[in-house]
C-alpha positions as CSV (number, residue, x, y, z in Angstrom):
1,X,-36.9,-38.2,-19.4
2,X,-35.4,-37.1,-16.1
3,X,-31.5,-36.7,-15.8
4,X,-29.9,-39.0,-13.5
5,X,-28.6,-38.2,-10.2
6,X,-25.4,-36.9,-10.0
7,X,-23.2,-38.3,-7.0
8,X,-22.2,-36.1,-4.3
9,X,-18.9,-33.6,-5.6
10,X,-16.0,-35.0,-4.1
11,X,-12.2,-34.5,-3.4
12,X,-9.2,-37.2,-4.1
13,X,-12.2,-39.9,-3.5
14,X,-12.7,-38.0,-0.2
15,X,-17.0,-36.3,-0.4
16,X,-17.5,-33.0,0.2
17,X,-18.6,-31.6,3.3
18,X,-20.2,-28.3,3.9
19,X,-19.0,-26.2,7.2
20,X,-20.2,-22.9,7.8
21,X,-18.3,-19.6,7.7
22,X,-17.4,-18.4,10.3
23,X,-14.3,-16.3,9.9
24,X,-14.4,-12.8,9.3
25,X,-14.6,-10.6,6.3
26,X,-11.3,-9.0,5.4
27,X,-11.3,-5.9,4.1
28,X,-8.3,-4.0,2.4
29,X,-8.5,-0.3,3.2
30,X,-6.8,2.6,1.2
31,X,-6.8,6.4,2.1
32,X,-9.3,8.2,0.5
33,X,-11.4,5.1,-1.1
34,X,-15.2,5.1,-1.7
35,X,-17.7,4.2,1.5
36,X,-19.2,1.8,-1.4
37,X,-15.9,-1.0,-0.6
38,X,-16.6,-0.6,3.4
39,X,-20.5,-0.9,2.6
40,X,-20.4,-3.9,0.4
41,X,-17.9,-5.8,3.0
42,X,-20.0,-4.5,6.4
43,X,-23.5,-6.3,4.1
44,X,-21.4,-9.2,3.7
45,X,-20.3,-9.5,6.7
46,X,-23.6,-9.0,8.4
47,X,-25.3,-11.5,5.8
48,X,-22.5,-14.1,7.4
49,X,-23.0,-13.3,10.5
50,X,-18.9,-12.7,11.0
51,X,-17.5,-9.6,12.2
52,X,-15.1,-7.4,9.6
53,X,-11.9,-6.6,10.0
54,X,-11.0,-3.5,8.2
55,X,-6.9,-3.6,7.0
56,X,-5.0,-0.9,5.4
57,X,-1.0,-1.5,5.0
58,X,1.7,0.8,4.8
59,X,3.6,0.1,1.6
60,X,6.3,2.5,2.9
61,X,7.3,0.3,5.3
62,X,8.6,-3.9,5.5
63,X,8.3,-6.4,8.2
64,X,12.1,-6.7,9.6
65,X,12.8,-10.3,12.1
66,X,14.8,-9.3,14.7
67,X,17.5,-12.1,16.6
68,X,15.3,-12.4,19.4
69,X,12.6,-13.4,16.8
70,X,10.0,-10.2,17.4
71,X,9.1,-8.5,14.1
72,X,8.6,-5.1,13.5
73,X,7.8,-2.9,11.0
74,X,10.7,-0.3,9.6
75,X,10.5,2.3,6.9
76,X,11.8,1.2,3.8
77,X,13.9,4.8,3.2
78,X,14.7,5.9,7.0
79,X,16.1,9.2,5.7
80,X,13.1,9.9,3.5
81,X,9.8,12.0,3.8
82,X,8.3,11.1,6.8
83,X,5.0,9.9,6.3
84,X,2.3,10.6,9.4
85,X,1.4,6.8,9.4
86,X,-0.4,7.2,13.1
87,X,-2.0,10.3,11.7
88,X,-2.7,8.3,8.2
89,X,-4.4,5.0,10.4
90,X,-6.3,7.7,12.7
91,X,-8.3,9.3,9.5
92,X,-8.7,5.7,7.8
93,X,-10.2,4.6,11.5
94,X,-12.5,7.6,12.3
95,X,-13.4,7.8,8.3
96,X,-14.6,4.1,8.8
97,X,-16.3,4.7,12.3
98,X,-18.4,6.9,10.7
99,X,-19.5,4.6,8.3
100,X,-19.2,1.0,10.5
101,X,-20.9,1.9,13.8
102,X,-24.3,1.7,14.0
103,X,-24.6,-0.8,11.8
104,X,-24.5,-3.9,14.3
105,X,-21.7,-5.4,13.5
106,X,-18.6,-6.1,15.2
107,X,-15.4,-4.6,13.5
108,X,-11.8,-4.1,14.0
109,X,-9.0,-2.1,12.2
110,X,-5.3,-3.0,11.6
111,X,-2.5,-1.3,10.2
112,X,0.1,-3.3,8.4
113,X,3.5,-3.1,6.6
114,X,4.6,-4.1,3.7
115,X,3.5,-5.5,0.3
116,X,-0.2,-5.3,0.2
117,X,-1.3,-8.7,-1.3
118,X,0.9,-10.1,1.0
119,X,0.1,-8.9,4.1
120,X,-3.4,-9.2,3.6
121,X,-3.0,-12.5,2.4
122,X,-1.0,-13.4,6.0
123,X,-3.8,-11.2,8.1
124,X,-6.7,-13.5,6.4
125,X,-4.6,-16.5,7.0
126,X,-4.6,-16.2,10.7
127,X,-7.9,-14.5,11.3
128,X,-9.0,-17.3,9.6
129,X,-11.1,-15.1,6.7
130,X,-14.0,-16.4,5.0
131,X,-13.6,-13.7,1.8
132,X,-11.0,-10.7,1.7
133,X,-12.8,-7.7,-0.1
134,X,-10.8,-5.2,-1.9
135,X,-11.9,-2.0,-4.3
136,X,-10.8,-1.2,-7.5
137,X,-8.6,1.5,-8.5
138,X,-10.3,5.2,-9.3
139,X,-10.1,6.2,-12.8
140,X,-6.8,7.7,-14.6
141,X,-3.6,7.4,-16.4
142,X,-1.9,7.4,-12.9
143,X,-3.9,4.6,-11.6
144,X,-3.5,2.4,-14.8
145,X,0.7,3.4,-14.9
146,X,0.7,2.3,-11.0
147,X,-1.5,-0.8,-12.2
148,X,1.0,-1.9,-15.2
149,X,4.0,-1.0,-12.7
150,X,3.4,-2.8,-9.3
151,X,0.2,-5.0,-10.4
152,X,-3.4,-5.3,-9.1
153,X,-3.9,-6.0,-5.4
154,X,-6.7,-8.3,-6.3
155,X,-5.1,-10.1,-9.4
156,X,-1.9,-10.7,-6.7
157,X,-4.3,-11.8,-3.7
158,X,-5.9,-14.2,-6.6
159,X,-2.5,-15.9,-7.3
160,X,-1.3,-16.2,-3.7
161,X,-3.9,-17.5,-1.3
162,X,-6.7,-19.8,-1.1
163,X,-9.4,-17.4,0.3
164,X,-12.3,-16.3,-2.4
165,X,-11.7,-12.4,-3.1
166,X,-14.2,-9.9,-3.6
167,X,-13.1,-7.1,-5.8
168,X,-15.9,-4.2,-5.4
169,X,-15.9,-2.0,-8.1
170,X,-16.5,2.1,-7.7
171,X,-18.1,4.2,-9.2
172,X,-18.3,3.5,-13.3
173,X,-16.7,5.5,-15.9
174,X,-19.9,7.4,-17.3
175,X,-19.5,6.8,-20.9
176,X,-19.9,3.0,-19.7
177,X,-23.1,4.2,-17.5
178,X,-26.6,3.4,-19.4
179,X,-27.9,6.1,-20.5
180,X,-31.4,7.5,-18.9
181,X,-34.8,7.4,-20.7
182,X,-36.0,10.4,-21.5
């Protein structure tokens, strides 16, 4: 007995229409994280045929309006350390052309201010992104006390946009790796 056929998915009485992607991959970019995020969003973005644009924001600094209606970013402590954030962007930008060119596809890197989840959420929203890739945390009780303090990047992104995210995940912990057949 053959099932019968299901009618076509649709919204509010509205069907469904596939359209094909063609923003870009966003990528979230922290100092110091694992080639394995940039690799896993360059092959996506190469298996879409989209260009990636690589994004790391600087949580030490907000977005500030200004009366004329111009934004700009300002350190959140003026009077504190002061980070190198051009010298920060420059390592995060050669580390990545290292790892991006070559490859064939087109990419671009950002630096933003402010609340991560948010600003990546409002750099997807007008690059028009397809997916916004992000990593997961390394290992340690630092990472999980910053986790239970200010939240998961991806978990916030989840909760706040529409986009699909894709959270890649680094290298296991190895009790949690199989172990090898002797």
């Amino acid at each position: 007995m053959t099932e019968p056929e299901k009618p076509a998915p649709s919204t509010g009485g509205v069907p469904y229409a596939l359209r094909k992607i063609s923003g870009p991959v966003l990528m979230g970019v922290v100092p110091g994280q694992p080639l394995a995020v940039a690799h896993r969003a360059a092959e996506l973005a190469y298996s879409l045929g989209v260009k990636l644009v690589c994004a790391y924001v600087d949580v030490t600094t907000y977005l500030a309006e200004e009366p004329d209606g111009t934004v700009e970013a300002r350190p959140i402590d003026p009077d504190g350390v002061d980070d190198d954030i051009e010298g920060i962007s420059a390592s995060i930008a050669g580390h990545l052309r290292e790892a991006l060119d070559g490859t064939g596809i087109g990419w671009s890197f950002v630096t933003l201010a402010g609340d991560p989840a948010r600003a990546l959420g409002r750099l997807a929203e007008t690059t028009d992104a397809s997916v916004i890739v992000v990593g997961t945390r390394e290992r340690g009780l630092g990472a999980r006390l910053e986790e239970l303090l200010v939240g998961s990047v991806a978990v916030h992104l989840t909760h706040r946009q529409h986009r699909p995210v894709l959270v890649v995940p680094l290298a296991p912990h190895p009790r949690h790796q199989p172990k090898a057949d002797h």
